[in-house]
DRENVEX-625281 format. One line per 5 residues: their letters; for each residue x, y, z of N, C-alpha, C, O. Coordinates in Angstrom, 1 decimal. Each point is the difference from the previous one (the first is absolute). Layout:
BEGIN
a> X:Y:Z:X:Y:Z:X:Y:Z:X:Y:Z; ...
END
This chain:
BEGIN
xxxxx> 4.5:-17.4:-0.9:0.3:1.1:0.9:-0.8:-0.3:1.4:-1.1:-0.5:0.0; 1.9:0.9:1.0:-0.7:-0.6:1.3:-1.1:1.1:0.4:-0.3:1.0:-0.7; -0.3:-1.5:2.3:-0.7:1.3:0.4:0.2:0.5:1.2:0.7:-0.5:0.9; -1.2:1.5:-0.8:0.6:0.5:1.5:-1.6:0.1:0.4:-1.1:0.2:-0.6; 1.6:-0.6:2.2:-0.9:0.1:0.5:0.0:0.5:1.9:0.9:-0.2:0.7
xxxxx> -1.8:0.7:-0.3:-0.1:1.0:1.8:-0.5:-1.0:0.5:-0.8:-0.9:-0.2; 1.7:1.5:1.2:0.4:-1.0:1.0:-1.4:1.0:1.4:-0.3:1.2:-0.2; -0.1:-1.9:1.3:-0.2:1.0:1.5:1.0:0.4:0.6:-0.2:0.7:1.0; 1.6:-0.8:-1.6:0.9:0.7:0.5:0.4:1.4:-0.8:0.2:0.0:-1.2; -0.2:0.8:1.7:0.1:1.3:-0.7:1.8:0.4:-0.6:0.9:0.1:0.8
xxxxx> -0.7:0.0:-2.0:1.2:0.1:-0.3:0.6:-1.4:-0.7:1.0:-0.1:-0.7; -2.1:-1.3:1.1:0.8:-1.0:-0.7:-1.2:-1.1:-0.8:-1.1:-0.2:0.4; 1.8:-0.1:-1.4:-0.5:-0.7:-1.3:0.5:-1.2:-0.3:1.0:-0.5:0.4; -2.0:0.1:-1.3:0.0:-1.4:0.1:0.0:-0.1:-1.9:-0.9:0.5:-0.6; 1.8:-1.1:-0.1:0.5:-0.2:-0.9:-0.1:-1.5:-0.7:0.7:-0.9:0.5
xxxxx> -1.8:0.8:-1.7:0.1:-1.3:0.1:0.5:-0.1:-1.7:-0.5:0.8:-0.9; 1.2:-1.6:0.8:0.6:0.1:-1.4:0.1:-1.7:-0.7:-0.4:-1.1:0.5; 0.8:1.3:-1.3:0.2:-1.8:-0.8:0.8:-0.7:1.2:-0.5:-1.1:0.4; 1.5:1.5:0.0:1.1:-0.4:1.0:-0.6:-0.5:1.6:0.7:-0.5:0.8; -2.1:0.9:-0.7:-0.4:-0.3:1.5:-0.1:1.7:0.4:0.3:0.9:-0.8
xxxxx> -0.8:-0.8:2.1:-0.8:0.9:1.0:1.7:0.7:0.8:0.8:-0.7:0.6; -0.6:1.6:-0.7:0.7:1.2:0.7:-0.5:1.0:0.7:-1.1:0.4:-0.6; 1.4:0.4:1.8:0.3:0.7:0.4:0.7:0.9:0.1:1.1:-0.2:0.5; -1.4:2.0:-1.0:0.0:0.8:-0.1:0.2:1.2:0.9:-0.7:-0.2:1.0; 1.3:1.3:-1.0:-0.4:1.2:0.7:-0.1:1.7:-0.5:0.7:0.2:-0.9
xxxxx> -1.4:0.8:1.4:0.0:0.9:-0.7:0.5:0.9:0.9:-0.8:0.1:1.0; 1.8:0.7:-0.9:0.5:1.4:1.0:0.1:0.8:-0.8:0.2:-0.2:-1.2; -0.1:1.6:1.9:0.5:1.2:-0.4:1.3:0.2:0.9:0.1:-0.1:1.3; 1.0:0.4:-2.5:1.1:0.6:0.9:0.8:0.8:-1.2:0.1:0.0:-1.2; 0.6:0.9:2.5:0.6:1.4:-1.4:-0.8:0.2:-0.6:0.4:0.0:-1.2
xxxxx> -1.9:0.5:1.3:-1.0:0.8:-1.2:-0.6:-1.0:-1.0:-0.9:0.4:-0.7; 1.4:-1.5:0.8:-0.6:-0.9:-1.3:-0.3:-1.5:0.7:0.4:-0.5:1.0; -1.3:0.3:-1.9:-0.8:-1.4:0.7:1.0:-1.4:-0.8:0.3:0.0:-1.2; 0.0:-0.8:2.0:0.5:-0.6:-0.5:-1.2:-1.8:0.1:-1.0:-0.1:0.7; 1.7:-0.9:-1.4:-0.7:-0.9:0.3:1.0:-1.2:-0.2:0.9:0.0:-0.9
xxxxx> -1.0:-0.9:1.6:1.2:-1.5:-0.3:-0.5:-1.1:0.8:-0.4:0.1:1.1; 0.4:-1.4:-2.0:-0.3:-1.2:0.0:0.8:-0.4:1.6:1.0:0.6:0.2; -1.3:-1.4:0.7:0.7:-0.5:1.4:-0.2:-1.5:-0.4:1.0:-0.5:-0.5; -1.8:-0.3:0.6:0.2:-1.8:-0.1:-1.4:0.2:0.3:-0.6:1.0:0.4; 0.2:-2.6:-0.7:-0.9:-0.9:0.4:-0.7:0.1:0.8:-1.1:-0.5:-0.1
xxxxx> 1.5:1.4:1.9:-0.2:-0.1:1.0:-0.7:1.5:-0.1:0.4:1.1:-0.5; -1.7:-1.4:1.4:-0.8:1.5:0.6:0.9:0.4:1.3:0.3:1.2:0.1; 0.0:-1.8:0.6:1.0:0.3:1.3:1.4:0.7:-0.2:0.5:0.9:0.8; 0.2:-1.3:-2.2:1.1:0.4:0.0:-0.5:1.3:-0.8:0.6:1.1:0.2; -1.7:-1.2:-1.0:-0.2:1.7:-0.5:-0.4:0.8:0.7:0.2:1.2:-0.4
xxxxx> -0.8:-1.5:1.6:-0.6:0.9:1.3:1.6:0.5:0.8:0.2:1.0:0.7; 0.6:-2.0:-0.9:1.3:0.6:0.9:0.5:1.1:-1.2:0.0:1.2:0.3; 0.3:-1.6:-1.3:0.8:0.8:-0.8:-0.3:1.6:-0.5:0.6:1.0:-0.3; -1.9:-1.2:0.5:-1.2:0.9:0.0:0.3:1.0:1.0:0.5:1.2:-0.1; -0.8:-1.9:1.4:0.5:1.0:1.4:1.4:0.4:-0.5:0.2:1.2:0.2
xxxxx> 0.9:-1.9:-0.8:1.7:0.7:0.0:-0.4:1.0:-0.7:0.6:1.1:0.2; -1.3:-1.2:-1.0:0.2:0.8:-1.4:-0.1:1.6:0.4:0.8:0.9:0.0; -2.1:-1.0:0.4:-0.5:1.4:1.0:0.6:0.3:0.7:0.4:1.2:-0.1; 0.0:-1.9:1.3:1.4:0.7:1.2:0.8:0.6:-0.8:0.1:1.2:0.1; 0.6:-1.7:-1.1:1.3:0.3:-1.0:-0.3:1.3:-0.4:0.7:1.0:0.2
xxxxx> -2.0:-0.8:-1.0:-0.6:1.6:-0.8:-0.1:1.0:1.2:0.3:1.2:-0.2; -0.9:-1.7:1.4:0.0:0.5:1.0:1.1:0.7:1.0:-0.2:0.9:0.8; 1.1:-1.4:-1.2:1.2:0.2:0.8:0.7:0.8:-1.3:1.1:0.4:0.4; -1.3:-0.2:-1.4:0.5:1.0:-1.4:1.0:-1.2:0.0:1.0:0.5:0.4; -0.8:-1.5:-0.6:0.5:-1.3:-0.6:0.3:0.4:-1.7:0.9:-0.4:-0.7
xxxxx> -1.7:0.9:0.4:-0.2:0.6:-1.4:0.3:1.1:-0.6:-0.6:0.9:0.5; 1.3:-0.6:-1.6:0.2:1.1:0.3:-1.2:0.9:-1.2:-0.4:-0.5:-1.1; 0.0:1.4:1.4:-1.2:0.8:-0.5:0.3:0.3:-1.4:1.2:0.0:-0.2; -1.7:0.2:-0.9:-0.2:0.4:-1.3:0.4:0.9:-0.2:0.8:-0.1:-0.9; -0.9:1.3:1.3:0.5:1.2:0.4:1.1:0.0:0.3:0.7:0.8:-0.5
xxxxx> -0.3:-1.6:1.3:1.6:0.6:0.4:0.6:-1.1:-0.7:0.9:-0.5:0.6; -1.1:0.0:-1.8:0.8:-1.2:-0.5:0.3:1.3:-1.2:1.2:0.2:-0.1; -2.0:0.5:-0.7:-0.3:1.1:-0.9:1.0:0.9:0.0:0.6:0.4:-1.0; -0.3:0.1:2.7:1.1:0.6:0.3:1.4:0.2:-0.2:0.7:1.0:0.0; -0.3:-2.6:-0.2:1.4:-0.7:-0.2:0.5:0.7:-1.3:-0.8:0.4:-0.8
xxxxx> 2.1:-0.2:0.5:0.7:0.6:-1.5:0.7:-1.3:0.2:-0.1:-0.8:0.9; 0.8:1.1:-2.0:1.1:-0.7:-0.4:1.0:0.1:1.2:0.0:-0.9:0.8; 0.9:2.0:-0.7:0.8:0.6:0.6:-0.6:-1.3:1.5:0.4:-1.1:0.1; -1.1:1.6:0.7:-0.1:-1.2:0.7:-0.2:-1.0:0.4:-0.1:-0.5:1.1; 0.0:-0.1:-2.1:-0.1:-1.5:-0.5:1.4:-0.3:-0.2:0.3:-1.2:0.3
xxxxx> 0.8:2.0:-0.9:1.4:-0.5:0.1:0.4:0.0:1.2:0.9:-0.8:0.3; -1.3:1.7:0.5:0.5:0.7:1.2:-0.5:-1.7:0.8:0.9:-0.8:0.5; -2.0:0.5:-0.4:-0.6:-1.5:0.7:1.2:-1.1:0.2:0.7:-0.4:1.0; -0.6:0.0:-3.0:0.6:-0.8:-0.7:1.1:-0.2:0.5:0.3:-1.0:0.7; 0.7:2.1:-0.8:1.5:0.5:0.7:0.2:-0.9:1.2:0.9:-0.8:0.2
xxxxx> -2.1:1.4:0.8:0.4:-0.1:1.6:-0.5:-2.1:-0.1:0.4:-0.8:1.0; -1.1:0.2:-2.1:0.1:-1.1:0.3:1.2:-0.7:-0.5:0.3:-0.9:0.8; 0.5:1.2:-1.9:0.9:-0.1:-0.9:0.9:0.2:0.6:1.0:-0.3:-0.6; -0.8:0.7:1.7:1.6:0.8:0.9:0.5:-1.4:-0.1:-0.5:-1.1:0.3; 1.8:1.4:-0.7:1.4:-1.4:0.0:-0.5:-0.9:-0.7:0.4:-1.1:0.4
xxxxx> -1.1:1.2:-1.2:-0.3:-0.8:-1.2:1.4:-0.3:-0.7:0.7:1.0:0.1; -0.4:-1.9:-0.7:1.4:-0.4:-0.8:-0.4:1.2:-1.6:1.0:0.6:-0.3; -1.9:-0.5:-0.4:-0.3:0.1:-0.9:-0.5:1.4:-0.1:-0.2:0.7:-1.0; 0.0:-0.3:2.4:-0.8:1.8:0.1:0.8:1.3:-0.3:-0.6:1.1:-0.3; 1.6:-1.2:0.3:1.1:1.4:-0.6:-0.3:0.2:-1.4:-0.3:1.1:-0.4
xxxxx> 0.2:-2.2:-0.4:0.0:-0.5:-1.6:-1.2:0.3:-0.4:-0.3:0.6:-1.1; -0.5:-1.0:1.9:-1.6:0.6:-0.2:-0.5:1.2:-0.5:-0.6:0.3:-1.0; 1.1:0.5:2.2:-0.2:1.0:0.9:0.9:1.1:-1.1:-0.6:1.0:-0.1; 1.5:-1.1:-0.4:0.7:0.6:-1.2:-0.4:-0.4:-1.6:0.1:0.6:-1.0; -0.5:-1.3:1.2:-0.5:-0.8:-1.6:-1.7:0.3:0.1:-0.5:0.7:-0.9
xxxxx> 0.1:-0.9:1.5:-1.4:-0.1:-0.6:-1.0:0.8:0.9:-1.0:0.4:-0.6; 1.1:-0.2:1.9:-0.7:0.3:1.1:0.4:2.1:-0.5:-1.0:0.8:-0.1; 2.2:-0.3:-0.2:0.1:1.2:-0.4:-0.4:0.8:-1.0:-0.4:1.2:0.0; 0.4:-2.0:-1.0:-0.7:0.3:-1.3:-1.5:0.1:-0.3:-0.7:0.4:-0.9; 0.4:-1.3:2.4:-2.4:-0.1:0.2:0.5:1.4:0.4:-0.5:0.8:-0.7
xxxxx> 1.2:-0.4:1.5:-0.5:0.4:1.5:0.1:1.7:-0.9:-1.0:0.7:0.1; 1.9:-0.3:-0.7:0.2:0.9:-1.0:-0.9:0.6:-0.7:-0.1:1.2:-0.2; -0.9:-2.3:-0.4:-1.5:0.2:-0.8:-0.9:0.0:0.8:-0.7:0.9:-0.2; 0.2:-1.9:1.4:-1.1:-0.5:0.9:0.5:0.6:0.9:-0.9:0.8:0.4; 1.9:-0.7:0.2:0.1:0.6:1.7:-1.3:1.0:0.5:-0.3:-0.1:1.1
xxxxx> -0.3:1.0:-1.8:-1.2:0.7:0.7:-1.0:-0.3:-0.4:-1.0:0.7:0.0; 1.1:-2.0:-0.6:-2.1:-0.1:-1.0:-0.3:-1.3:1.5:0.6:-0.9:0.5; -1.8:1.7:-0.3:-0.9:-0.9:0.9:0.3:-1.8:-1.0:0.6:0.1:-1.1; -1.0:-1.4:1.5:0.1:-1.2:-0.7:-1.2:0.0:-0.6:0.0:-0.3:-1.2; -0.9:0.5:1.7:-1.4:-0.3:-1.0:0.1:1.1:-1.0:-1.0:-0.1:-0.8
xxxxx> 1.7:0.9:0.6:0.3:1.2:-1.6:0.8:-0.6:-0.5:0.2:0.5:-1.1; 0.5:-1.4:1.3:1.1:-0.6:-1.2:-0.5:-0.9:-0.8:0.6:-1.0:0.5; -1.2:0.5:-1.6:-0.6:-0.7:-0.9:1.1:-0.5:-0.2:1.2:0.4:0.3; -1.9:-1.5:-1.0:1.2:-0.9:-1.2:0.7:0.5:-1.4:1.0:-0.4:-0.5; -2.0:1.4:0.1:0.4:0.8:-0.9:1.3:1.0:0.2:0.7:0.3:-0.9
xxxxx> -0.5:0.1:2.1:1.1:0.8:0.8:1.3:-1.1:-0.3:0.9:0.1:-0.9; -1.2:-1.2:2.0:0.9:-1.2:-0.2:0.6:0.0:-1.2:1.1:0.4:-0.1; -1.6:-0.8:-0.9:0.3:-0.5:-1.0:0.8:1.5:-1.0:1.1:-0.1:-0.7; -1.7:1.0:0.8:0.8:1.8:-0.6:1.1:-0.2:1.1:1.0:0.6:-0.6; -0.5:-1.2:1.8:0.8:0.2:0.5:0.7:-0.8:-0.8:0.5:0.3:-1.1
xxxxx> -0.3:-1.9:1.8:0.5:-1.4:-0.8:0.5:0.4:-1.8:1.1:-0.4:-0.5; -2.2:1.2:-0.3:0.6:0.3:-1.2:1.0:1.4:-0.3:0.7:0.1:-1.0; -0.8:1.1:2.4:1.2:0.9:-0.2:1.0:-1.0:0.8:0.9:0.1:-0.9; -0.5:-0.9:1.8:1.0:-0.7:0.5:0.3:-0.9:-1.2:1.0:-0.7:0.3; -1.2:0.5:-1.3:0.7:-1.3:-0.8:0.8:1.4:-1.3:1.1:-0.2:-0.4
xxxxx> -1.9:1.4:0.1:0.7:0.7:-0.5:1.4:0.5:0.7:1.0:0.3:-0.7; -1.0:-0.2:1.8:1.1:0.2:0.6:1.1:-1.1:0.6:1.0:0.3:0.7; -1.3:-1.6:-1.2:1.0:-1.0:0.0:1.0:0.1:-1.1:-0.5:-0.2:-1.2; 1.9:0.4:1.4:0.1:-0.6:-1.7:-0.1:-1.6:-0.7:0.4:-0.4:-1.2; -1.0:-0.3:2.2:-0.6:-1.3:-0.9:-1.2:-0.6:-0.7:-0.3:-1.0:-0.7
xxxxx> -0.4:2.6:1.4:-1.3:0.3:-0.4:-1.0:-1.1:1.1:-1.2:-0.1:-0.1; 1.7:-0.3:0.7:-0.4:-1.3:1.2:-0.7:0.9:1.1:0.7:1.0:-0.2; -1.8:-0.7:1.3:-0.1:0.7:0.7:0.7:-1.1:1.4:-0.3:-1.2:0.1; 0.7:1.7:0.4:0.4:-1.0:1.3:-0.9:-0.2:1.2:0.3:-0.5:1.1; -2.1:1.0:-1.7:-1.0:-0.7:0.5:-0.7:-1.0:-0.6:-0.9:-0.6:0.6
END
């Protein structure tokens, strides 16, 4: 297991593992601290470092909170407007996108467990007559 180790630069770290010596950085953006490995170089971590911050700075990010906000219902609504003239999106959009949207359309995404998924996936296979669910 490698070690980490501080740097005089505030925000960046120095990573030394079996593999040789890396460079590190630590920001906050969207409410949570994040941390990721950059290369070899102190110079290129001090640049990436400065991007990182402008980006959280500039709401580059989008906040915890308003990620919470999202349902279902708008997440197809997203999906759709990227999917427009898709060869394959009418078929979708009748087959499988209507039948979430029917159960999920109002549950925020972080309330939908796998457990939901899966009660859905097992009433959709009773409702095939092949018993197949077409997810």
């Amino acid at each position: 297991m490698g070690q980490y180790l501080k740097t005089h630069y505030p925000g960046i770290f120095k990573y030394v593992g079996i593999n040789g010596t890396v460079y590190g950085i630590d920001y906050y953006a969207g409410g949570k601290k994040r941390r990721e490995i950059v290369g070899p170089l102190l110079g290129d971590a001090r640049k990436k470092l400065e991007e990182r911050r402008t980006l959280a700075k500039s709401g580059g990010y989008e906040s915890l909170a308003n990620k919470r906000k999202i349902t279902f219902g708008q997440l197809v609504k997203k999906y759709a407007e990227i999917q427009k003239g898709e060869r394959y999106f009418e078929k979708t959009r009748k087959y499988y996108l209507k039948p979430l949207m029917d159960v999920f359309g109002d549950n925020k995404l972080y309330q939908i467990t796998p457990l939901d998924i899966e009660d859905f996936k097992r009433s959709e296979r009773k409702l095939q007559p092949n018993g197949k669910s077409p997810l």
